[in-house]
C-alpha positions as CSV (number, residue, x, y, z in Angstrom):
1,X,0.0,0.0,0.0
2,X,1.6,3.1,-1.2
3,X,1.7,5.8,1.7
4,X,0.0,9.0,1.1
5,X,0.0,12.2,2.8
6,X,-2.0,12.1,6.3
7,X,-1.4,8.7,7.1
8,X,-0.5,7.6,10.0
9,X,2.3,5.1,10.2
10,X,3.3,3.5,13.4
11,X,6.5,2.1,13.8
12,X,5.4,-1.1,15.6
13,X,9.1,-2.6,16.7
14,X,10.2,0.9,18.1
15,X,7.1,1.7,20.0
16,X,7.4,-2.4,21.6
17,X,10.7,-1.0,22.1
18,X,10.4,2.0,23.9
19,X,8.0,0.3,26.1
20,X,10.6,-2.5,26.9
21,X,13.3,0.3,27.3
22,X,10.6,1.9,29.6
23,X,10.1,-1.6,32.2
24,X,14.0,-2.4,31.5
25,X,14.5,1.6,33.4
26,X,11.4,1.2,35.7
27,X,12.9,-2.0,36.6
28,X,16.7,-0.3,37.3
29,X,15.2,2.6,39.4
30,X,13.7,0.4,41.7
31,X,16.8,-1.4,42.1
32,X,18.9,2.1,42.5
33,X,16.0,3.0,44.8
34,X,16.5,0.2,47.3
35,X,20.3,0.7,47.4
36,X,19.3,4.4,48.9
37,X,16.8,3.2,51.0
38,X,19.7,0.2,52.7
39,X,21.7,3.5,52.7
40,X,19.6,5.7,54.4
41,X,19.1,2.7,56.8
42,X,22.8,2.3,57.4
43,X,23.1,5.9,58.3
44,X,21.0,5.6,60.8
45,X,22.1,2.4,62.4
46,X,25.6,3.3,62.3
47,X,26.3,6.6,61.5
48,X,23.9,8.5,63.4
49,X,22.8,6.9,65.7
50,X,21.3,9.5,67.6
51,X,19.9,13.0,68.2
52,X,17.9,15.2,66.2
53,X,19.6,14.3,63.1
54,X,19.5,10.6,63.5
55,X,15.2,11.1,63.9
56,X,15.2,13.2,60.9
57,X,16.6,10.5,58.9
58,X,14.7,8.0,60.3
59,X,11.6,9.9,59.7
60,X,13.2,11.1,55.7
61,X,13.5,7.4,55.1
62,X,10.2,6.2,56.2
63,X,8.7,9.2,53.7
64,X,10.9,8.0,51.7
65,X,9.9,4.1,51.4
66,X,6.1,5.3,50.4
67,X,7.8,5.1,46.6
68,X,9.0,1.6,46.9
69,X,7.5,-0.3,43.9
70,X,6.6,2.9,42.4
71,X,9.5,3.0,39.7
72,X,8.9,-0.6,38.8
73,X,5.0,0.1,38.6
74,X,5.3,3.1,36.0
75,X,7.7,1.3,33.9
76,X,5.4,-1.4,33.9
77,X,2.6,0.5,33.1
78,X,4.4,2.6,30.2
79,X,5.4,-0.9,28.8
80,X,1.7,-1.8,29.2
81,X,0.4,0.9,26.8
82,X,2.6,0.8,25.0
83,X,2.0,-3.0,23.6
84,X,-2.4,-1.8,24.3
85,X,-1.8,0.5,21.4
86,X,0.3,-1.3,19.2
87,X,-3.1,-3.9,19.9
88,X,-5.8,-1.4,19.4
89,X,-4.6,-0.4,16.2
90,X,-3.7,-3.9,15.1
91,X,-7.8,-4.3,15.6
92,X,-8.5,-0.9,13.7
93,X,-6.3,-1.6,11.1
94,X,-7.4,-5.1,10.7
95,X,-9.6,-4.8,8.1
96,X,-7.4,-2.8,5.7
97,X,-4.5,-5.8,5.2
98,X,-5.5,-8.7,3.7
99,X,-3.4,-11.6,5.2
């Protein structure tokens, strides 16, 4: 099918790609975000291990820990959408390809 001006022409391995690219960097952040979290926690085990200080970082890092499984989540969900609309315009398109 010749291409025309106006239509639309989705790249279907890029945009399966970026929504890999997006789970693969959801997936790293989480990890990075644990490492902080062990490292806020080892600040306040041993290296403050008291004071106003020590409760401020206990209290950061609790805050803090209400993200965990939010970086994996997003990059899950962007993957997600990304394969929905490669889908929904596999269905819309169906009809105009004969196989």
């Amino acid at each position: 099918m010749a291409q025309t001006q106006g239509d639309l022409v989705i790249d279907d391995d890029y945009v399966l790609g970026r929504g890999k690219a997006f789970s693969d960097r959801g997936n790293a952040l989480e990890e990075q975000f644990d490492a902080f979290l062990k490292t806020l926690d080892d600040i306040a085990q041993t290296g403050i291990v008291s004071g106003s200080l020590h409760e401020a970082t206990v209290a950061y890092r609790s805050v803090a820990a209400g993200l965990k499984g939010q970086f994996k989540s997003l990059g899950t969900e962007a993957d997600n959408v990304c394969k929905s609309l490669i889908a929904s315009v596999d269905q819309a398109d169906d009809k105009l390809y004969e196989r």
